[in-house]
Every structure is written in C-alpha cells, then in structure tokens.
C-alpha positions as semicolon CSV with decimal commas, in nm:
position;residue;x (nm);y (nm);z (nm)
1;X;11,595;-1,692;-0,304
2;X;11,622;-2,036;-0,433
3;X;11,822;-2,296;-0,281
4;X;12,059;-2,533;-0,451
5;X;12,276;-2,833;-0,409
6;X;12,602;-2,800;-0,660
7;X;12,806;-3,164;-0,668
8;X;13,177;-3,113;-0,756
9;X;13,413;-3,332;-0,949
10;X;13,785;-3,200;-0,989
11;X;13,915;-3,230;-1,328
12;X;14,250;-3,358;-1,417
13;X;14,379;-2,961;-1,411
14;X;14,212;-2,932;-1,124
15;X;14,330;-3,161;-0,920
16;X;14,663;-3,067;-1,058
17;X;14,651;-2,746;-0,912
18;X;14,504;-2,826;-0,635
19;X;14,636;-2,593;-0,395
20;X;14,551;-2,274;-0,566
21;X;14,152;-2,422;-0,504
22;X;14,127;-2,169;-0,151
23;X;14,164;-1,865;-0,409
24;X;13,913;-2,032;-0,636
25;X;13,678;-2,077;-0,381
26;X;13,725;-1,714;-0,278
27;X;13,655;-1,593;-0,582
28;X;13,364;-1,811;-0,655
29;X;13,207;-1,629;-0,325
30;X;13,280;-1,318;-0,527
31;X;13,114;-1,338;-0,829
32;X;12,803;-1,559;-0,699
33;X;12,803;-1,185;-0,468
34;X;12,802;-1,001;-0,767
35;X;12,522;-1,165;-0,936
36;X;12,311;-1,161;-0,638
37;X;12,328;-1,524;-0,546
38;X;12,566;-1,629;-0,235
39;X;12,769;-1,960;-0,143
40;X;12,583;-2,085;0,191
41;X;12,825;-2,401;0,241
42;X;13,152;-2,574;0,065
43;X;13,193;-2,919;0,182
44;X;13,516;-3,159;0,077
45;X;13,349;-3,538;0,043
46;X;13,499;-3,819;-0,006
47;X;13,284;-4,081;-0,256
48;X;13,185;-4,049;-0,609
49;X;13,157;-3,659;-0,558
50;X;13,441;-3,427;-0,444
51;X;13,305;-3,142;-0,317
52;X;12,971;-3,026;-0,225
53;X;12,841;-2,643;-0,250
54;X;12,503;-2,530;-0,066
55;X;12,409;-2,188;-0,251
56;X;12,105;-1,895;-0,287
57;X;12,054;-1,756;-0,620
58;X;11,739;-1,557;-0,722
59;X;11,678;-1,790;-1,003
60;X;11,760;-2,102;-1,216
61;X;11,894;-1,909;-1,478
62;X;12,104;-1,710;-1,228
63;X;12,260;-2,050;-1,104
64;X;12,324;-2,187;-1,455
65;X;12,511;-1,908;-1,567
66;X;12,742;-1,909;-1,256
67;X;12,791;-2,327;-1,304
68;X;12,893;-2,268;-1,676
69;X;13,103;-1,943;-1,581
70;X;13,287;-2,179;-1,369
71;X;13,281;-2,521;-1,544
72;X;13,397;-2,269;-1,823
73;X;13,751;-2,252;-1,603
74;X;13,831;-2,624;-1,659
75;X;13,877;-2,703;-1,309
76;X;13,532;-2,923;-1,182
77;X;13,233;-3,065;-1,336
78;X;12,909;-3,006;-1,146
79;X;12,568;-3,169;-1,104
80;X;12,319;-2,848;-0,995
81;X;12,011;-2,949;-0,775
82;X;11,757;-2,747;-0,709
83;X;11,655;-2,805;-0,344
84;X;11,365;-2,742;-0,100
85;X;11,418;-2,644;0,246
86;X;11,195;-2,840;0,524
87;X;10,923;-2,507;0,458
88;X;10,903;-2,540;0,088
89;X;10,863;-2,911;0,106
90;X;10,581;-2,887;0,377
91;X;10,440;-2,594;0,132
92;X;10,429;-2,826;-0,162
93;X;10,272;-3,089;0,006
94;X;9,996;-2,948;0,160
95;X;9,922;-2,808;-0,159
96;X;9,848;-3,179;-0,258
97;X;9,487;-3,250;-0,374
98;X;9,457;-3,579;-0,164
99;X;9,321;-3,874;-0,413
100;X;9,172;-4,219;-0,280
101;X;9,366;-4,500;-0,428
102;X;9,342;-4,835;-0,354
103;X;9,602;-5,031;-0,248
C-alpha cells in the first residue's frame, strides 16, 4: 500500500456545518474501507491548512477517486501527497547511481 499525505481546507459550507464533520469523518473511514484504502491519521492544524489526513490506498488512482468523491461533497478542498515512509526513502536512495560532480 501506498502512503499519502491529504491537506484539508474547510469550505464556506463546511465550516458552516461544522459540527456534523465527526459523522463525515466516520464515513470517510467507511468508504476509503470499502475501496481498499484506510485513514491511518486525522489531524486538526491550525495555519494555512485545516486538517491533515495520513492514509493507505493500493494506488494513485485509488486515492484520486476517494479525494474527488469527497471534494465532490462541497465541504474541503485537498492537496494529495504522495509520501515515502523512512524504508521507501532509504530504498530510493540507495538505488542512486552515485555521480562525481565537482563542487
């Protein structure tokens, strides 16, 4: 499974509705189940963002489909990163043909 980094921004509805956001959230869990992905984390920030989610989905095309299934709601904008754990990065880089350069 991949890993991702999913920033939130509440829309005007959203924040407007604010409370109801625990049942969102819920349900979000629920169908990223369903489609074989899974919500890892769910972090309120404060700054620029207003929400961070840490998830698992099999694929990229997995995770766009469940950010435009629920951008589609009106409630938050999100910015999806695709992340590497520690492992991956030390996978990638010691894939690296080394190159001299001079400095």
């Amino acid at each position: 499974m991949e890993t991702y980094i999913t920033l939130l921004k509440f829309t005007d509805q959203g924040v407007a509705s604010i409370q109801k956001s625990d049942a969102r959230l819920h349900e979000i869990k629920h169908v990223f189940k369903k489609m074989k992905a899974e919500v890892v984390d769910f972090y309120l920030t404060l700054g620029e963002y207003d929400a961070v989610v840490i998830s698992k989905a099999p694929d990229a095309e997995t995770i766009a489909k469940l950010a435009l299934m629920i951008g589609s709601q009106g409630k938050i904008r999100t910015v999806t990163l695709r992340s590497f754990p520690e492992e991956e990065f030390r996978s990638i880089i010691s894939a690296l043909v080394p190159k001299k350069v001079k400095l």
